[in-house]
DSSP file (Angstrom, degrees, kcal/mol; ACC not computed):
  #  RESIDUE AA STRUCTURE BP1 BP2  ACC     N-H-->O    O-->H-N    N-H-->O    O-->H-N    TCO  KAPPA ALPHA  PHI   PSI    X-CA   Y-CA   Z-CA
    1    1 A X     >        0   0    0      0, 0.0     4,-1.9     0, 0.0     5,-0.2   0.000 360.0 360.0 360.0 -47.1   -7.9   -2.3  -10.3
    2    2 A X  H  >  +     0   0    0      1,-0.2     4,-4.6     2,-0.2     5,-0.4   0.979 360.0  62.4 -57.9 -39.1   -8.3    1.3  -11.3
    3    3 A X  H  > S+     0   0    0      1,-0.2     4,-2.4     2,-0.2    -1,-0.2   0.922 109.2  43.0 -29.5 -45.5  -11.2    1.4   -8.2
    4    4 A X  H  > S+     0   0    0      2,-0.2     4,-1.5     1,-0.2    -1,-0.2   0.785 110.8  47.9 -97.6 -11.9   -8.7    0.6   -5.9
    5    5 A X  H  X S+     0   0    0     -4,-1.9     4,-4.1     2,-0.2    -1,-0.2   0.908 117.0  46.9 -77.9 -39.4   -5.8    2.9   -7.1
    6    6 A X  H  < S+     0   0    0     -4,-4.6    -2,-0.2    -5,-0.2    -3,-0.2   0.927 110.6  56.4 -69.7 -25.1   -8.5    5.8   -7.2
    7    7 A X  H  X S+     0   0    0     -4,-2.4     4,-1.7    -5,-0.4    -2,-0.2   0.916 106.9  49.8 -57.9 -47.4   -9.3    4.4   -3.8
    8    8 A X  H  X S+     0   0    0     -4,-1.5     4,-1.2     2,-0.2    -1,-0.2   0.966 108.0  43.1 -32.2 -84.2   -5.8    4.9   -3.0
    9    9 A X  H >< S+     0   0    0     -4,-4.1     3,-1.9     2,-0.2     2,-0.5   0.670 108.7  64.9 -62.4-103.9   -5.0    8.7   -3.9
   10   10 A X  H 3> S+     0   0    0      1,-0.3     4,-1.2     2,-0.1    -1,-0.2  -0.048 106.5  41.6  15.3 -80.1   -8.4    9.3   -2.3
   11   11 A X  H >X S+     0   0    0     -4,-1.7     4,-1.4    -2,-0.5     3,-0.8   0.788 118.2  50.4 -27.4 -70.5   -6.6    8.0    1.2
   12   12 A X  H <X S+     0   0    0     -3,-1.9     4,-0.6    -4,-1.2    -1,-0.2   0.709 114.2  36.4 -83.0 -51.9   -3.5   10.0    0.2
   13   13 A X  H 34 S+     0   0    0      2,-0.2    -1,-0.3     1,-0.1    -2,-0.2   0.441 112.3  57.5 -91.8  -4.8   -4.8   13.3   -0.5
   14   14 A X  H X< S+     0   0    0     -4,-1.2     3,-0.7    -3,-0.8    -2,-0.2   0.964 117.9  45.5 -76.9 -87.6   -7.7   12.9    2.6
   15   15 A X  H 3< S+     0   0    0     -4,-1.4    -2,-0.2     1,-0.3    -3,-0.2   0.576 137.4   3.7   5.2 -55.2   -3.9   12.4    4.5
   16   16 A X  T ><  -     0   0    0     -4,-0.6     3,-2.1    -5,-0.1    -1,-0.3  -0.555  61.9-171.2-168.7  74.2   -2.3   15.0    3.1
   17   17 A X  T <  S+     0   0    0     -3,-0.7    -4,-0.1     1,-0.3    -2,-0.1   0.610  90.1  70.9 -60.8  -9.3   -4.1   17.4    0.7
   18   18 A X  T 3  S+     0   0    0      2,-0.1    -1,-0.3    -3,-0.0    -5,-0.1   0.685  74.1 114.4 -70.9 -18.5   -0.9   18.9   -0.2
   19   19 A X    <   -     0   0    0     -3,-2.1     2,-0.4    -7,-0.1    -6,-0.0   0.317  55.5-157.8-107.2 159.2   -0.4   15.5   -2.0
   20   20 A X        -     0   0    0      4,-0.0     2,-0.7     0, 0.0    -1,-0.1  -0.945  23.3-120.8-159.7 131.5   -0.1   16.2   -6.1
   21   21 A X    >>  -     0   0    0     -2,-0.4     3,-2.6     1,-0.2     4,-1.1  -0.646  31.3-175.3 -21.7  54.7   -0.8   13.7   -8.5
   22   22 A X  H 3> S+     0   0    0     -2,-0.7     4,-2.0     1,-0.4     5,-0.5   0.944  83.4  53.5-106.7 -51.7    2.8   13.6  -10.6
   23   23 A X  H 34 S+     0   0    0      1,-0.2    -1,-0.4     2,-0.2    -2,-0.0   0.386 110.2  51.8 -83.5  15.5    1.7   11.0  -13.3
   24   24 A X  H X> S+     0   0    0     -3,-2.6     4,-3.8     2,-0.1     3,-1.0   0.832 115.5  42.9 -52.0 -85.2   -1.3   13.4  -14.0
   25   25 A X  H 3X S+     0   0    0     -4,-1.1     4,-0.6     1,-0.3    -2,-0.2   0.632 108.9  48.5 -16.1 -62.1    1.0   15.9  -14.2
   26   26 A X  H 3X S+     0   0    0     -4,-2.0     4,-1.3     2,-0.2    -1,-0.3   0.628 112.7  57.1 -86.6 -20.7    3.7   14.5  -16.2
   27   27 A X  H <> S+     0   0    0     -3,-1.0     4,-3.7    -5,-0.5     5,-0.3   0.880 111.7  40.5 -41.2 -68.2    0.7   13.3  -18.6
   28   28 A X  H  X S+     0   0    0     -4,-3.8     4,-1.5     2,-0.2    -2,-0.2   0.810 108.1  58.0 -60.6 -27.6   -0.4   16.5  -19.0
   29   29 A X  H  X S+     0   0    0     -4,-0.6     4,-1.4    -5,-0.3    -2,-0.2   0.867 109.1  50.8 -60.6 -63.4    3.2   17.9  -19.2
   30   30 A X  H  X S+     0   0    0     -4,-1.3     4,-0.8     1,-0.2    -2,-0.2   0.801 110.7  51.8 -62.3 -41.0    3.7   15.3  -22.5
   31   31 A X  H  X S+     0   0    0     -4,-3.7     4,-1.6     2,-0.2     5,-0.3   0.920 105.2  46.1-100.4 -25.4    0.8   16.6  -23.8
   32   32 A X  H  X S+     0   0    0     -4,-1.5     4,-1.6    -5,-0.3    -2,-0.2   0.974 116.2  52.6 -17.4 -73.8    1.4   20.3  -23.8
   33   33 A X  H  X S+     0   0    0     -4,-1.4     4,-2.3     2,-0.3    -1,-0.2   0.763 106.7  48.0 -42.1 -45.4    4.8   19.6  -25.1
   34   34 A X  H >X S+     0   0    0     -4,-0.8     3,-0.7     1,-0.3     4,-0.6   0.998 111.4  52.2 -92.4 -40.0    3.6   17.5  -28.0
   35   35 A X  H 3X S+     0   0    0     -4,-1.6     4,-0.5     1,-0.2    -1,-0.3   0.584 108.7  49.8 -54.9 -18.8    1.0   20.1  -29.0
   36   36 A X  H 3X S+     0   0    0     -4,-1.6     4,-0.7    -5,-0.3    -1,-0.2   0.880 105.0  56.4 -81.0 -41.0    3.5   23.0  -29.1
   37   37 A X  H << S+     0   0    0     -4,-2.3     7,-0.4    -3,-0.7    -2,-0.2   0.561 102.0  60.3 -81.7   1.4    5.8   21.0  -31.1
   38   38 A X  H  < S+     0   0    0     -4,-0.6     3,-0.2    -5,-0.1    -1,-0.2   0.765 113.2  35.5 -63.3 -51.6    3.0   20.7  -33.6
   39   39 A X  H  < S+     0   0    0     -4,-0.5     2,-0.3     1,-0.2    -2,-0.2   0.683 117.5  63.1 -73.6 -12.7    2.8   24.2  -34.0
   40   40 A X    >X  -     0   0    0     -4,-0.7     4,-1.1     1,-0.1     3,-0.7  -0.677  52.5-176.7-118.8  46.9    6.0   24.6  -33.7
   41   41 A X  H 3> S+     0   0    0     -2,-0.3     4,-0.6     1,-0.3    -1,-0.1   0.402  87.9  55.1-107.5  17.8    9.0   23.4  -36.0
   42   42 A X  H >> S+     0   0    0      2,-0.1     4,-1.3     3,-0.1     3,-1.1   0.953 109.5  38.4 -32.1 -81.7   11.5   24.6  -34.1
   43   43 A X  H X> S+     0   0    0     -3,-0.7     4,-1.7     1,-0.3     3,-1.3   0.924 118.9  53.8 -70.0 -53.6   10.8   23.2  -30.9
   44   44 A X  H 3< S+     0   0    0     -4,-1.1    -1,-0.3    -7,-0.4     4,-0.2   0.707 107.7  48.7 -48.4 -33.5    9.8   19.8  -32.8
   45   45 A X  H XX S+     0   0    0     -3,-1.1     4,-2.2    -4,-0.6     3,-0.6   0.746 110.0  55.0 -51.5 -57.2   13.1   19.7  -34.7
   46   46 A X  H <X S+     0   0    0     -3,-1.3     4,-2.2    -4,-1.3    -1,-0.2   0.872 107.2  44.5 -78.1 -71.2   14.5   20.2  -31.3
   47   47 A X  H 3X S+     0   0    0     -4,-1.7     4,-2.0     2,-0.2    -1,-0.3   0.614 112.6  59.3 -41.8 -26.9   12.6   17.0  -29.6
   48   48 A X  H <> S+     0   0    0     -3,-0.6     4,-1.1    -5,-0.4    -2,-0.3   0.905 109.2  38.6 -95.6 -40.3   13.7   15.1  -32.9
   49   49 A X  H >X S+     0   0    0     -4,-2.2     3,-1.8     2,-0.2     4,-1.7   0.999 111.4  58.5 -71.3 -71.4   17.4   15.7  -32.4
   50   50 A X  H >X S+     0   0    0     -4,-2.2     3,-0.7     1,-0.2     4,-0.6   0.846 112.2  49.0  -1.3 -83.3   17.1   15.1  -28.2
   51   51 A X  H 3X S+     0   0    0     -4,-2.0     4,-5.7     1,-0.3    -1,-0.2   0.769 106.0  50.4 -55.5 -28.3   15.8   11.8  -29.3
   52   52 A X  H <X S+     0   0    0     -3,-1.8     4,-2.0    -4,-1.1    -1,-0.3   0.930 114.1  42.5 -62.6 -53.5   18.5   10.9  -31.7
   53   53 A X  H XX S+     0   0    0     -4,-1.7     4,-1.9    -3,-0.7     3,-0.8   0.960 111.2  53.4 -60.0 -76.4   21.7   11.6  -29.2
   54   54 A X  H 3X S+     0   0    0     -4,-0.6     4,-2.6     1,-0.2     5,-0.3   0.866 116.3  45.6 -50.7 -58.6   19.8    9.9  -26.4
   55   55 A X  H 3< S+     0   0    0     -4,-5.7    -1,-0.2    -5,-0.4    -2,-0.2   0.709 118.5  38.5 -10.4 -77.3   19.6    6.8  -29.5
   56   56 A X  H X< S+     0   0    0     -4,-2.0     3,-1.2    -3,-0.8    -1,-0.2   0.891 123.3  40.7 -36.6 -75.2   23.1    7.0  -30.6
   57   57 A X  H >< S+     0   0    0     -4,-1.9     3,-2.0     1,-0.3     7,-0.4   0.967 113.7  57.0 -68.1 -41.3   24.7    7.5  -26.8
   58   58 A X  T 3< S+     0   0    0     -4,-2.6    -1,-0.3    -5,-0.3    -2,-0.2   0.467 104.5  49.5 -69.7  20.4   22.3    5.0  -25.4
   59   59 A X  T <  S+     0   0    0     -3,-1.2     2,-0.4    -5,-0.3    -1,-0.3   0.211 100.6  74.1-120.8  17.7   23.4    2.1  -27.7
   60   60 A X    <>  -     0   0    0     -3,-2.0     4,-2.4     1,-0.1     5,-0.3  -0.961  56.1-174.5-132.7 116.9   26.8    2.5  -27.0
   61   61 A X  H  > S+     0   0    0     -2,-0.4     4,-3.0     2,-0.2     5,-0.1   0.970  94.9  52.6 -66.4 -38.5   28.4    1.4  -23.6
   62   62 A X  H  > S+     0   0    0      2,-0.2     4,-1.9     1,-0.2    -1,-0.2   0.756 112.2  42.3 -68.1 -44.0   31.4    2.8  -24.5
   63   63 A X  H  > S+     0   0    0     -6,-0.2     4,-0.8     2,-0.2     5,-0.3   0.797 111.4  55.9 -81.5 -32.3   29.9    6.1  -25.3
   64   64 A X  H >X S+     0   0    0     -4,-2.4     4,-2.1    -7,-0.4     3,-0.5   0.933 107.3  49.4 -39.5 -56.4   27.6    6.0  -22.2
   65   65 A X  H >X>S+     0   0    0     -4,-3.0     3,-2.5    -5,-0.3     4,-1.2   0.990 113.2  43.2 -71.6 -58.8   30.5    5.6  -20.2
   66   66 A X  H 3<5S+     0   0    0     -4,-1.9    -1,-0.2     1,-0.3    -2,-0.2   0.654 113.8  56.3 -57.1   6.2   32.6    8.8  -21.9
   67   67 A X  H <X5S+     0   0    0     -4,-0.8     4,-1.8    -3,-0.5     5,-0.3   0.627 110.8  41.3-101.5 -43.3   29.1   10.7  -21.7
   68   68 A X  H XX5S+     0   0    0     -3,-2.5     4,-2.2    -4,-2.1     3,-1.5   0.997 114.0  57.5 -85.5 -45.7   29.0   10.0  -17.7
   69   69 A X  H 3X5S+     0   0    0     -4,-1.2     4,-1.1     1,-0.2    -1,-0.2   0.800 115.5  30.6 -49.0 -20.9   32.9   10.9  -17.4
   70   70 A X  H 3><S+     0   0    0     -5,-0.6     4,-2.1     2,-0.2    -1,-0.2   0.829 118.1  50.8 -92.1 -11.8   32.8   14.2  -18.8
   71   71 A X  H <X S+     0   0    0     -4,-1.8     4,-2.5    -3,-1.5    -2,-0.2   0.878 113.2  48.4 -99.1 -22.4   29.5   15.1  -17.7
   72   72 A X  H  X S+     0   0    0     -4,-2.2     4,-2.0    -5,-0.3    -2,-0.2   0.860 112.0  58.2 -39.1 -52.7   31.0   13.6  -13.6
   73   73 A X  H  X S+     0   0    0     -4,-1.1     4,-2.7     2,-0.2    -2,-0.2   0.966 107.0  41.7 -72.1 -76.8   34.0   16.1  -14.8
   74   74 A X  H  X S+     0   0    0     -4,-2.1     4,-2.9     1,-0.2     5,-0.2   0.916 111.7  55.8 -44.1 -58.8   31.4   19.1  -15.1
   75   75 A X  H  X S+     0   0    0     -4,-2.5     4,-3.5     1,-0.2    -2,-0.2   0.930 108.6  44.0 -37.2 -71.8   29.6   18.2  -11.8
   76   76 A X  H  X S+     0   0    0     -4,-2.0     4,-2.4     2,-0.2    -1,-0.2   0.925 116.1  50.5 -57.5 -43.8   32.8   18.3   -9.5
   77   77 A X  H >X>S+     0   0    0     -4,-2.7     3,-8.2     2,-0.2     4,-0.8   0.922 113.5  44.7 -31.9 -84.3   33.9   21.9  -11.5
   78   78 A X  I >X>S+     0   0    0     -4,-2.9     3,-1.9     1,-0.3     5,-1.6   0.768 115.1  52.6 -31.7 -62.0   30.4   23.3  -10.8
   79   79 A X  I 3<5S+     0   0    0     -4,-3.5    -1,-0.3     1,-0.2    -2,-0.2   0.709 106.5  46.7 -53.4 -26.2   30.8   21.9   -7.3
   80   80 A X  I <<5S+     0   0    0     -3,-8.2    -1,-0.2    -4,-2.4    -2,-0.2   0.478 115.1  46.0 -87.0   1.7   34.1   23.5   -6.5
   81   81 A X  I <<5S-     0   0    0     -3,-1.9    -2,-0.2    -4,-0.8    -1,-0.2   0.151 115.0-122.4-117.9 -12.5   32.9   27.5   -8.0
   82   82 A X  I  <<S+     0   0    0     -4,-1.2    -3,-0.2    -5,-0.6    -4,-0.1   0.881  74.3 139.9  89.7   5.6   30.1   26.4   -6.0
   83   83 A X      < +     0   0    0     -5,-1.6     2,-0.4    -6,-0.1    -4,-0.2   0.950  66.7  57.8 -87.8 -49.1   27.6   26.9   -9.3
   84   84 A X  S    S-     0   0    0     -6,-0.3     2,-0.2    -9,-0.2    -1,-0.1  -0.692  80.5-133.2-111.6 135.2   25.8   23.6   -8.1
   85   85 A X        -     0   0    0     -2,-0.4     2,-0.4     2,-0.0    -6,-0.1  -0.606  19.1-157.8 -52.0 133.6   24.2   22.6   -5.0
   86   86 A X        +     0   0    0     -2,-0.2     2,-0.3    -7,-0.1     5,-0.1  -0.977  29.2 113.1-129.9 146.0   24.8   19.3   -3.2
   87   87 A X  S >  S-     0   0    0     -2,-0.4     3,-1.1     3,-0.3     2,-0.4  -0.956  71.3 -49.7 174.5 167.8   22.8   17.4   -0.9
   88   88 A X  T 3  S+     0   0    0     -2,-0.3     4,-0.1     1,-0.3    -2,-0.0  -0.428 126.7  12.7 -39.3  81.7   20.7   14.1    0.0
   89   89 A X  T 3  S+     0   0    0     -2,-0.4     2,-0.3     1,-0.3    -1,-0.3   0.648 104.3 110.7 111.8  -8.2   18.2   13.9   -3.4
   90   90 A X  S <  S+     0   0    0     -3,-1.1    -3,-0.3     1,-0.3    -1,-0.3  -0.918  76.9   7.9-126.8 145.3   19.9   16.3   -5.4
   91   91 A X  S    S+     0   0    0     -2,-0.3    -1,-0.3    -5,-0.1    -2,-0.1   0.985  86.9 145.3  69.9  75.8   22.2   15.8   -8.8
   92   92 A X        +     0   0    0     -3,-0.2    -2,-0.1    -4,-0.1    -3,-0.1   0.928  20.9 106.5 -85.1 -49.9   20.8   11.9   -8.7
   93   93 A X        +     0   0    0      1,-0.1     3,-0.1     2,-0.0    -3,-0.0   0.129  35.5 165.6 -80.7 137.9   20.4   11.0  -12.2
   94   94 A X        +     0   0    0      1,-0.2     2,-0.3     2,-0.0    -1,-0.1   0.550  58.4  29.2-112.7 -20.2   22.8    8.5  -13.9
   95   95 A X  S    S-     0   0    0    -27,-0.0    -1,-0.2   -37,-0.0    -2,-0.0  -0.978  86.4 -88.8-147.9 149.7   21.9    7.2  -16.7
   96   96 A X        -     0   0    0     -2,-0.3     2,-0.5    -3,-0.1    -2,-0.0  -0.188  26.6-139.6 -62.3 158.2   19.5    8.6  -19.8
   97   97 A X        -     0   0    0      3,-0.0   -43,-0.1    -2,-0.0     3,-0.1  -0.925   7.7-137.9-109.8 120.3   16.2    8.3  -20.1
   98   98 A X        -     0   0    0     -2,-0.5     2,-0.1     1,-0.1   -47,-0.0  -0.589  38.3 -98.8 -89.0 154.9   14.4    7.5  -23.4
   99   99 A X        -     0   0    0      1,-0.1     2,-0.2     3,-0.0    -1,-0.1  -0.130  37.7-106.8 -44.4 153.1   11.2    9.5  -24.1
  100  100 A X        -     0   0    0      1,-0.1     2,-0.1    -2,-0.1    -1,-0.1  -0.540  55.5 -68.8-107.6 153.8    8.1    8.1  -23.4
  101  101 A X        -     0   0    0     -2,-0.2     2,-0.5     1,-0.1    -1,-0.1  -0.135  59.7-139.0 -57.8 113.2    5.9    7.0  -26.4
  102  102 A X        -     0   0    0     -2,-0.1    -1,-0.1     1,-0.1   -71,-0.0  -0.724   1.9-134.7-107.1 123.2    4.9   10.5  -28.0
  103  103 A X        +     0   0    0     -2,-0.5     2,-2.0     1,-0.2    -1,-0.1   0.202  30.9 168.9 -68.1   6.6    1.0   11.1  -29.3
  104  104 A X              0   0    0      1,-0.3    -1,-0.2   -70,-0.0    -2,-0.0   0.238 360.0 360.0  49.5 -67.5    1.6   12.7  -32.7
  105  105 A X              0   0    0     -2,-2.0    -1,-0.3     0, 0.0    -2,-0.1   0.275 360.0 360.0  52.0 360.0   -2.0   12.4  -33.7
Protein backbone atom coordinates (compact mmCIF):
# COMPACT_ATOMS: atom_id res chain seq x y z
CA UNK A 1 0.00 0.00 0.00
CA UNK A 2 2.58 2.55 0.86
CA UNK A 3 4.29 1.59 -2.86
CA UNK A 4 1.34 2.73 -4.39
CA UNK A 5 0.62 5.91 -2.44
CA UNK A 6 4.47 6.85 -3.03
CA UNK A 7 3.55 5.81 -6.49
CA UNK A 8 0.95 8.30 -6.36
CA UNK A 9 2.61 11.70 -5.12
CA UNK A 10 5.39 10.58 -7.64
CA UNK A 11 2.43 11.11 -10.49
CA UNK A 12 1.33 14.26 -8.74
CA UNK A 13 4.43 16.11 -8.34
CA UNK A 14 5.83 14.74 -12.06
CA UNK A 15 2.11 16.74 -12.93
CA UNK A 16 2.70 19.50 -11.04
CA UNK A 17 5.99 20.05 -9.20
CA UNK A 18 4.50 22.94 -7.47
CA UNK A 19 2.46 20.11 -5.60
CA UNK A 20 3.57 20.14 -1.63
CA UNK A 21 3.15 17.30 0.47
CA UNK A 22 0.67 18.84 3.43
CA UNK A 23 0.62 15.65 5.74
CA UNK A 24 4.51 15.88 5.60
CA UNK A 25 4.19 19.11 6.53
CA UNK A 26 1.69 19.09 9.14
CA UNK A 27 3.83 16.13 10.65
CA UNK A 28 6.62 18.10 10.77
CA UNK A 29 4.62 21.09 11.94
CA UNK A 30 3.45 18.68 15.19
CA UNK A 31 6.69 17.94 15.74
CA UNK A 32 8.39 21.37 15.90
CA UNK A 33 5.57 22.35 18.12
CA UNK A 34 5.89 19.53 20.55
CA UNK A 35 9.67 20.09 20.87
CA UNK A 36 9.32 23.77 21.64
CA UNK A 37 6.84 23.11 24.21
CA UNK A 38 9.44 20.86 25.84
CA UNK A 39 11.66 23.50 26.22
CA UNK A 40 9.29 25.72 26.83
CA UNK A 41 6.65 25.98 29.78
CA UNK A 42 5.05 28.60 28.67
CA UNK A 43 4.06 27.64 25.34
CA UNK A 44 3.37 24.02 26.80
CA UNK A 45 1.08 25.37 29.54
CA UNK A 46 -0.45 27.18 26.71
CA UNK A 47 -1.14 23.81 24.50
CA UNK A 48 -2.45 22.26 27.95
CA UNK A 49 -5.13 24.85 28.42
CA UNK A 50 -6.12 24.96 24.25
CA UNK A 51 -6.76 21.28 24.92
CA UNK A 52 -8.88 21.59 27.97
CA UNK A 53 -11.55 24.37 26.45
CA UNK A 54 -11.67 22.46 23.16
CA UNK A 55 -12.63 19.31 26.05
CA UNK A 56 -15.05 21.17 28.03
CA UNK A 57 -16.81 23.15 24.78
CA UNK A 58 -16.63 19.95 22.73
CA UNK A 59 -18.68 17.80 25.27
CA UNK A 60 -21.28 20.18 25.52
CA UNK A 61 -23.88 20.65 22.56
CA UNK A 62 -25.29 23.40 24.30
CA UNK A 63 -22.00 25.07 24.69
CA UNK A 64 -20.92 24.29 21.19
CA UNK A 65 -23.82 25.90 19.97
CA UNK A 66 -23.30 29.35 22.26
CA UNK A 67 -19.49 29.03 21.19
CA UNK A 68 -20.64 29.09 17.23
CA UNK A 69 -23.30 31.95 18.03
CA UNK A 70 -21.03 34.42 19.41
CA UNK A 71 -18.15 33.49 17.47
CA UNK A 72 -21.06 33.85 13.92
CA UNK A 73 -21.71 37.36 16.00
CA UNK A 74 -17.86 38.32 15.59
CA UNK A 75 -17.66 37.15 11.91
CA UNK A 76 -20.57 39.38 10.60
CA UNK A 77 -19.02 42.52 12.81
CA UNK A 78 -15.55 41.91 11.29
CA UNK A 79 -17.36 41.59 8.00
CA UNK A 80 -19.28 44.78 8.08
CA UNK A 81 -15.76 47.21 9.29
CA UNK A 82 -14.51 45.09 6.59
CA UNK A 83 -11.60 43.57 9.15
CA UNK A 84 -12.34 40.09 7.47
CA UNK A 85 -12.21 38.89 4.03
CA UNK A 86 -14.98 36.83 2.36
CA UNK A 87 -14.99 34.60 -0.47
CA UNK A 88 -15.40 30.88 -1.93
CA UNK A 89 -12.82 28.81 0.66
CA UNK A 90 -12.40 31.39 3.07
CA UNK A 91 -13.80 31.56 7.02
CA UNK A 92 -14.91 27.69 6.43
CA UNK A 93 -14.40 26.07 9.67
CA UNK A 94 -17.44 25.09 11.95
CA UNK A 95 -16.85 23.09 14.36
CA UNK A 96 -13.51 22.36 16.67
CA UNK A 97 -11.02 20.23 16.13
CA UNK A 98 -9.35 18.09 18.80
CA UNK A 99 -5.50 17.83 18.61
CA UNK A 100 -3.99 15.06 17.14
CA UNK A 101 -2.28 12.48 19.35
CA UNK A 102 0.84 14.50 20.68
CA UNK A 103 4.56 12.65 20.96
CA UNK A 104 5.75 13.73 24.38
CA UNK A 105 8.66 11.28 24.41
Amino acid sequence: MQEEFNGLKALILKDNPSAYYVWCFAHQLQLALVAVAKNHEDIAMMFFVTNNVVNVVGASSKRRDILRSKHAAKVVEALNVEELASGQGLNQETNLKRPGDIRWG
